[in-house]
PDB file as gemmi writes it, atoms N, CA and C in Angstrom:
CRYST1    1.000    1.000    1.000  90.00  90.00  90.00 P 1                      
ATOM      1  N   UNK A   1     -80.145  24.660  -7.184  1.00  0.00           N  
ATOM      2  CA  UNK A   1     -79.172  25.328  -8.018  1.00  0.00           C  
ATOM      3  C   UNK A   1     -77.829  24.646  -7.810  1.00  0.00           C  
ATOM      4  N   UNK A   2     -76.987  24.103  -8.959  1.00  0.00           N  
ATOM      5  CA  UNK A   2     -76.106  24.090  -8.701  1.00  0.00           C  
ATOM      6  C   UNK A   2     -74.537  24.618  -8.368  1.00  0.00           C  
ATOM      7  N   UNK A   3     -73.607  24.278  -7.272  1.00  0.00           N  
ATOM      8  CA  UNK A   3     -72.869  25.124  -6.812  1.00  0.00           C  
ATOM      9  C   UNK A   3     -71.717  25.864  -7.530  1.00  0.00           C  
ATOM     10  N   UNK A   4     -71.568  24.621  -9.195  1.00  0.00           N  
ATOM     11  CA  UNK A   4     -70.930  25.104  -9.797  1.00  0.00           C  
ATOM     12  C   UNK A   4     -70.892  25.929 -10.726  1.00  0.00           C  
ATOM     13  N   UNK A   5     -72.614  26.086 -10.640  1.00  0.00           N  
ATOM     14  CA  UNK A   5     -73.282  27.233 -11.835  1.00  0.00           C  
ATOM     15  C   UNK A   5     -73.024  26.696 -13.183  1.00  0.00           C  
ATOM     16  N   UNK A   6     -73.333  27.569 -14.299  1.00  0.00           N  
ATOM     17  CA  UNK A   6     -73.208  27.735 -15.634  1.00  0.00           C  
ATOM     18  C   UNK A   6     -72.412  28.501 -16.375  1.00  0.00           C  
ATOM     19  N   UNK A   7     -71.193  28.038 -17.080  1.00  0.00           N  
ATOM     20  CA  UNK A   7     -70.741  28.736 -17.408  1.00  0.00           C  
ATOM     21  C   UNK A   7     -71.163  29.551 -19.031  1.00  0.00           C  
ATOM     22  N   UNK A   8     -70.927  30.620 -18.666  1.00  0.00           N  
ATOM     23  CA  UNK A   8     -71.910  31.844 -19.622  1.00  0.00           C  
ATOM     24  C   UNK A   8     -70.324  32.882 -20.465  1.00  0.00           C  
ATOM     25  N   UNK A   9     -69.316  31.970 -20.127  1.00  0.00           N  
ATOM     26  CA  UNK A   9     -68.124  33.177 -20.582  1.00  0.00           C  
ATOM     27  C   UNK A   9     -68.035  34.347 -20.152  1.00  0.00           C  
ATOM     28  N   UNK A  10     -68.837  34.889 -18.954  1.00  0.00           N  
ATOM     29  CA  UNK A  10     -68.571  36.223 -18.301  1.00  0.00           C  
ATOM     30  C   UNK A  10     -67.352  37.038 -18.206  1.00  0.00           C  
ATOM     31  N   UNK A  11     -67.327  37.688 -18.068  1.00  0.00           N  
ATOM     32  CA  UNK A  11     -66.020  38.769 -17.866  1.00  0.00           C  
ATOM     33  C   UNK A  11     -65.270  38.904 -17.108  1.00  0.00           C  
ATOM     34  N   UNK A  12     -65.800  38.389 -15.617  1.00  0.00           N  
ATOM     35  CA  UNK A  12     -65.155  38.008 -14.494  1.00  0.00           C  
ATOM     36  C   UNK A  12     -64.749  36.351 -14.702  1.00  0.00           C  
ATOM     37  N   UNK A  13     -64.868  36.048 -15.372  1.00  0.00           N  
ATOM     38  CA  UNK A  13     -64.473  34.253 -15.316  1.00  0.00           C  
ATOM     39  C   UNK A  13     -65.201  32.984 -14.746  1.00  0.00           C  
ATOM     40  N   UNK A  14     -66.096  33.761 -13.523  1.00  0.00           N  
ATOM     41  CA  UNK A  14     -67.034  32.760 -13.020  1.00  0.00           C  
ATOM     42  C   UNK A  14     -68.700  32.475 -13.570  1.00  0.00           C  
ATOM     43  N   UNK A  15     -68.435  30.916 -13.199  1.00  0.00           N  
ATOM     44  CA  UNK A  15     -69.907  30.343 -13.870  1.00  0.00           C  
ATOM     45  C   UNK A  15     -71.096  31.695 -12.905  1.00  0.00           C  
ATOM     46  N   UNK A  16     -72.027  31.568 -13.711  1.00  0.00           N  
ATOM     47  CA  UNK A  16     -73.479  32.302 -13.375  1.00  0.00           C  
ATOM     48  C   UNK A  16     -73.805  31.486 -12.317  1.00  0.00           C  
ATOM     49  N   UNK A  17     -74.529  31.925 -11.436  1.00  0.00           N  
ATOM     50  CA  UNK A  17     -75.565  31.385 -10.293  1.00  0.00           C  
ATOM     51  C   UNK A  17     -76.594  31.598 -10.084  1.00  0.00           C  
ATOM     52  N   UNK A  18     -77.124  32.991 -11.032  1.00  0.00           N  
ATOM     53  CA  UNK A  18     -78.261  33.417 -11.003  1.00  0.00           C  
ATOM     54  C   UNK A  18     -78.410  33.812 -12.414  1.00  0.00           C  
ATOM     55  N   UNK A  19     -79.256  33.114 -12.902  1.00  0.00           N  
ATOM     56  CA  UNK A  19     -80.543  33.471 -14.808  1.00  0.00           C  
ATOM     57  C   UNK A  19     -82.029  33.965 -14.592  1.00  0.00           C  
ATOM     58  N   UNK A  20     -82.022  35.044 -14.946  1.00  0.00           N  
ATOM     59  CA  UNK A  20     -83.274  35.285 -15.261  1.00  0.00           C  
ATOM     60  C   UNK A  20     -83.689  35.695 -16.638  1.00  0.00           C  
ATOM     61  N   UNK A  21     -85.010  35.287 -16.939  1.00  0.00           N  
ATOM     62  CA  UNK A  21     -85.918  35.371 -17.576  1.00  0.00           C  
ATOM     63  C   UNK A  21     -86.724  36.660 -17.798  1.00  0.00           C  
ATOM     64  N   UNK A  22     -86.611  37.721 -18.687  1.00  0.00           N  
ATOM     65  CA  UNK A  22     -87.819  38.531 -18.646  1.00  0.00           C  
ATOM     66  C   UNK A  22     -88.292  38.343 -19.658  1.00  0.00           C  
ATOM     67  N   UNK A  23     -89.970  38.316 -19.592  1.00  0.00           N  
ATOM     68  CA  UNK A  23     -90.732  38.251 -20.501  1.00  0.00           C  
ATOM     69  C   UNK A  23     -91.478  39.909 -20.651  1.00  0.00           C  
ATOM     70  N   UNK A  24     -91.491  40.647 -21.578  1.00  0.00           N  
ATOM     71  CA  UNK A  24     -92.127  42.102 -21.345  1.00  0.00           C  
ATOM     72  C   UNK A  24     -93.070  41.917 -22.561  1.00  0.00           C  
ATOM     73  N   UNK A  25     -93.591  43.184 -22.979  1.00  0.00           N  
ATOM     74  CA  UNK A  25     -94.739  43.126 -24.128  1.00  0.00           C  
ATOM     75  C   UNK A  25     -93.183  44.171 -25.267  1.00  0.00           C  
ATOM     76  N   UNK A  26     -94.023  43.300 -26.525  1.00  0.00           N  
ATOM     77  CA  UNK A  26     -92.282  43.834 -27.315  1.00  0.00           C  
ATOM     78  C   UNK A  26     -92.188  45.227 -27.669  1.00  0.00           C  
ATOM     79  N   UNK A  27     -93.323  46.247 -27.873  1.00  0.00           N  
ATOM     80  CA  UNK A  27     -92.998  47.383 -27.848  1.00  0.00           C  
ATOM     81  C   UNK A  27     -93.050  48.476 -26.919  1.00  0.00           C  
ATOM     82  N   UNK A  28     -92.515  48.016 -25.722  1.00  0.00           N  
ATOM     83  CA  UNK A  28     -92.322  48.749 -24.359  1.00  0.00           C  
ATOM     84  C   UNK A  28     -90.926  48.298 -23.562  1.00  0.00           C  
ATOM     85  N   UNK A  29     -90.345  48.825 -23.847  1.00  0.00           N  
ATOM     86  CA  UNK A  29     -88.745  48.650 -23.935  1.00  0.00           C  
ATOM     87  C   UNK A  29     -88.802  49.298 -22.164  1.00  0.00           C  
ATOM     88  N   UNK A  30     -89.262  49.980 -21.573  1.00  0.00           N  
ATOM     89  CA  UNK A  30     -89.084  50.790 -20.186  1.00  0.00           C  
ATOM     90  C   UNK A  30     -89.735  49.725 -19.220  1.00  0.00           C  
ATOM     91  N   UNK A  31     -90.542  48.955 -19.777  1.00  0.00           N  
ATOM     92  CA  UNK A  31     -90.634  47.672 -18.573  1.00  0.00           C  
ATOM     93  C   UNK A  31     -89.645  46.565 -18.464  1.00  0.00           C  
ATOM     94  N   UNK A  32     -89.087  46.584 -19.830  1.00  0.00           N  
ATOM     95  CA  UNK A  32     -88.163  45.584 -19.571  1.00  0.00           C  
ATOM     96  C   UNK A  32     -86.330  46.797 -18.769  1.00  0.00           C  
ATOM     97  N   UNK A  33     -86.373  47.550 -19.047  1.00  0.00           N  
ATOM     98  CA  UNK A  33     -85.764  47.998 -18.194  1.00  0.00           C  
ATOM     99  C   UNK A  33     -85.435  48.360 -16.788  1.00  0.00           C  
ATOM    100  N   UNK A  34     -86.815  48.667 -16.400  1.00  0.00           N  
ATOM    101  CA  UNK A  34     -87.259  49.026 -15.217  1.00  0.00           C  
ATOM    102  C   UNK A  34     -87.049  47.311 -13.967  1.00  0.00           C  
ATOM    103  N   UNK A  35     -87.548  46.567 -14.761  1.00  0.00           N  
ATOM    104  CA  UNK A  35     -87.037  45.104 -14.025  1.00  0.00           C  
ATOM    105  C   UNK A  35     -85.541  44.278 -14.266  1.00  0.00           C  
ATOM    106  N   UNK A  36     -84.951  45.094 -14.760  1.00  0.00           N  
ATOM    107  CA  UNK A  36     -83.466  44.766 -14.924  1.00  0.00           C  
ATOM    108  C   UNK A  36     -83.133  45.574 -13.319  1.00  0.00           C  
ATOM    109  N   UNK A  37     -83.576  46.963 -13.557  1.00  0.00           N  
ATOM    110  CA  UNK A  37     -83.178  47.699 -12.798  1.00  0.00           C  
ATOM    111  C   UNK A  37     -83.345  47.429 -11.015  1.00  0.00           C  
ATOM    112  N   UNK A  38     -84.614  47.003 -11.057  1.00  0.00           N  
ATOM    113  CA  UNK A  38     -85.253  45.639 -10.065  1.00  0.00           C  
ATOM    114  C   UNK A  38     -84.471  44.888  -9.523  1.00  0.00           C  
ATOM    115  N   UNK A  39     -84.104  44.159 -10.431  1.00  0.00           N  
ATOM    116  CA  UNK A  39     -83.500  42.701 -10.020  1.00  0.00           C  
ATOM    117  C   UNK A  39     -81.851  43.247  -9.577  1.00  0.00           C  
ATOM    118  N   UNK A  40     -81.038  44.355 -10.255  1.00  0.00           N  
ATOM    119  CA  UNK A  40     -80.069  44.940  -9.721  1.00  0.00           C  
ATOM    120  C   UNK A  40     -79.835  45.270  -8.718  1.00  0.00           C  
ATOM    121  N   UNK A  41     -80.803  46.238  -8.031  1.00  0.00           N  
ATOM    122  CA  UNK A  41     -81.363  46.535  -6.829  1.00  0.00           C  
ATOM    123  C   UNK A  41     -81.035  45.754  -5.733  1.00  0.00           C  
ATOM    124  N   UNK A  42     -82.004  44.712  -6.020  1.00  0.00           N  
ATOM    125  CA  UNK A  42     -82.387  43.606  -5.390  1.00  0.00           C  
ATOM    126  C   UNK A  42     -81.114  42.710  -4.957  1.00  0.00           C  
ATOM    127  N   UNK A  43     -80.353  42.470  -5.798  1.00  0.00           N  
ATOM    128  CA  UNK A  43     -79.196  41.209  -5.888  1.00  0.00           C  
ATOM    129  C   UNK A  43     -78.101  42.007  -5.629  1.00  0.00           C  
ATOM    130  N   UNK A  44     -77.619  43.279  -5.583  1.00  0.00           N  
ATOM    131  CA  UNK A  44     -76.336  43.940  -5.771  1.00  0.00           C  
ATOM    132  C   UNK A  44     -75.493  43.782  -3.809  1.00  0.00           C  
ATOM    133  N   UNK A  45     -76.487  43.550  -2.886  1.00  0.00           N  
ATOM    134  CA  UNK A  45     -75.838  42.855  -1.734  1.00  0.00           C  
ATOM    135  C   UNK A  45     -75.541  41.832  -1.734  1.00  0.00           C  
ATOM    136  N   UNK A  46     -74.766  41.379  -1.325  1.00  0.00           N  
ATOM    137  CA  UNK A  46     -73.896  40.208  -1.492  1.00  0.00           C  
ATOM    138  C   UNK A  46     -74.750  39.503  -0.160  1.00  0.00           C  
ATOM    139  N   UNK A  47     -75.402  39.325   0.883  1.00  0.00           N  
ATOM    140  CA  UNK A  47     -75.809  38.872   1.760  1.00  0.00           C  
ATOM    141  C   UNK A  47     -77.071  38.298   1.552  1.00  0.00           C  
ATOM    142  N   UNK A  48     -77.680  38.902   0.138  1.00  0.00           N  
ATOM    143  CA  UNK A  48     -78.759  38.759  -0.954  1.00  0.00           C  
ATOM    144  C   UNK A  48     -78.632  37.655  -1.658  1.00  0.00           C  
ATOM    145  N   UNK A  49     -77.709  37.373  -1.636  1.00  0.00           N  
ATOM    146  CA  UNK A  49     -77.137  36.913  -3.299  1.00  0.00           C  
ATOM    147  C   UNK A  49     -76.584  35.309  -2.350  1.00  0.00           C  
ATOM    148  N   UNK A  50     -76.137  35.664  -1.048  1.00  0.00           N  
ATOM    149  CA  UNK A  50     -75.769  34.020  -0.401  1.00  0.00           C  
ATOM    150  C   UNK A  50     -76.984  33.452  -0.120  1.00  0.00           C  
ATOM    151  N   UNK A  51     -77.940  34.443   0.383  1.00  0.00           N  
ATOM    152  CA  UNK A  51     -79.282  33.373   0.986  1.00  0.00           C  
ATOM    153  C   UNK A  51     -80.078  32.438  -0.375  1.00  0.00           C  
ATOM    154  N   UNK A  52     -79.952  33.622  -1.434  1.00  0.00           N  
ATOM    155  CA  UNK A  52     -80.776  33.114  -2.368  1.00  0.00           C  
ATOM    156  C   UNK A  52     -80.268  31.473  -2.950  1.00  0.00           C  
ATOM    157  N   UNK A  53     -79.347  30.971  -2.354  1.00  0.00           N  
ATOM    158  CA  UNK A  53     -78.620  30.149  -2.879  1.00  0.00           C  
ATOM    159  C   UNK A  53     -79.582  28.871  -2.109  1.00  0.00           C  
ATOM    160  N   UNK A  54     -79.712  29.071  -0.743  1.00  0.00           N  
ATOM    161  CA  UNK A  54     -80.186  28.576  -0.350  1.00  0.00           C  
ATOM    162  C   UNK A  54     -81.651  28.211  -0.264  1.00  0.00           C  
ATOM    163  N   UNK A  55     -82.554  28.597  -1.027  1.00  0.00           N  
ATOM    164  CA  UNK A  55     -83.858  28.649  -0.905  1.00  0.00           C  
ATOM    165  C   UNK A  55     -84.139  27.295  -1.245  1.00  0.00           C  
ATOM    166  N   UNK A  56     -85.480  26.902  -1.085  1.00  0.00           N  
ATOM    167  CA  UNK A  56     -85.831  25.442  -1.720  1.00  0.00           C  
ATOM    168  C   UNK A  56     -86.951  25.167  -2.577  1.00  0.00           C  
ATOM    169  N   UNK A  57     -87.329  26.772  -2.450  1.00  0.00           N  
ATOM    170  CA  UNK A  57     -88.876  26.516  -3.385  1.00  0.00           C  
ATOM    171  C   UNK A  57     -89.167  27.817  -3.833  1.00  0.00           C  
ATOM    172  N   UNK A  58     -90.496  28.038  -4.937  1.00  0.00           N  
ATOM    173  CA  UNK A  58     -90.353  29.104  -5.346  1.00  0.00           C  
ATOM    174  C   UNK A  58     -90.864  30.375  -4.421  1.00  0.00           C  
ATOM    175  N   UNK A  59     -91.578  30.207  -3.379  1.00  0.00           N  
ATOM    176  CA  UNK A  59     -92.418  31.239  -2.694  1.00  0.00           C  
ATOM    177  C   UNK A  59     -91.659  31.322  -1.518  1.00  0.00           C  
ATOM    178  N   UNK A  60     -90.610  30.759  -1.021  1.00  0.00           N  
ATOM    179  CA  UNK A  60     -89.573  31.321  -0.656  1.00  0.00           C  
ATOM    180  C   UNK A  60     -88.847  32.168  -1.540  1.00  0.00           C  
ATOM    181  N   UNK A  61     -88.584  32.064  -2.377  1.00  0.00           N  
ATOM    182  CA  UNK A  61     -87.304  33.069  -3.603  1.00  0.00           C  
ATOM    183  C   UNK A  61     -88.215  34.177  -3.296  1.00  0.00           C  
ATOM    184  N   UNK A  62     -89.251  34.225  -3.570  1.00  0.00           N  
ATOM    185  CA  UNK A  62     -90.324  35.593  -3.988  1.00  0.00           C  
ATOM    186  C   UNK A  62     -89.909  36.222  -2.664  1.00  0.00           C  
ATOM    187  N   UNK A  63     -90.568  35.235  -1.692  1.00  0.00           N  
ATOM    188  CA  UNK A  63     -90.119  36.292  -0.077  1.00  0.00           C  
ATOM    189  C   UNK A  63     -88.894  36.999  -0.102  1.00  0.00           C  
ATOM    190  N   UNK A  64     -87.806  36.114  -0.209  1.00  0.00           N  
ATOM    191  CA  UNK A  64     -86.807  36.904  -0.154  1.00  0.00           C  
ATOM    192  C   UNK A  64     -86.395  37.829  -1.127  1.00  0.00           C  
ATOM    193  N   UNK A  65     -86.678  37.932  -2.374  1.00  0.00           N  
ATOM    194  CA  UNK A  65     -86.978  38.657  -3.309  1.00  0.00           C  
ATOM    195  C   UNK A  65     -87.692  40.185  -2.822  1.00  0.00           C  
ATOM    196  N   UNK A  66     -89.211  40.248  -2.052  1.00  0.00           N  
ATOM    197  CA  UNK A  66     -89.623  41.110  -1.921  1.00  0.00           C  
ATOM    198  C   UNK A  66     -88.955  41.965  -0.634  1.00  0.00           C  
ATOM    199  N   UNK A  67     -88.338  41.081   0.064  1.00  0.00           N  
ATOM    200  CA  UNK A  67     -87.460  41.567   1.475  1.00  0.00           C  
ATOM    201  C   UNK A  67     -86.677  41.931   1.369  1.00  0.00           C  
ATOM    202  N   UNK A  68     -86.241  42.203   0.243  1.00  0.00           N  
ATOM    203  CA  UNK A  68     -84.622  42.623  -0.717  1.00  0.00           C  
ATOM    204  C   UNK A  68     -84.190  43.319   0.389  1.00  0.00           C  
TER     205      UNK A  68                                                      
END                                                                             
């Protein structure tokens, strides 16, 4: 990932560091919510949000993902 991120025009001014992707089935709107709600969860510590920077592969992310 890079350190300078993407800039996305956010509201706070800084580039993104973290994009995700949800893919859901299109007429079930509560799964795609429910994994917003997830990933909020998940990322809203900031001690969360430095390691993930650091990972190097994908089954690391997941670990730390599920260790939220």
């Amino acid at each position: 990932m890079s350190a300078a991120g993407i800039d996305f025009d956010a509201p706070d001014g800084r580039p993104a560091q973290l994009i995700f992707l949800l893919l859901t089935p299109v007429h079930d709107d509560g799964v795609h919510l429910e994994l917003l709600a997830d990933i909020a969860t998940v990322f809203k510590g900031e001690e969360v949000r430095g390691r993930v920077s650091q990972v190097t592969g994908f089954t690391e992310f997941l670990a730390l993902v599920r260790s939220g």
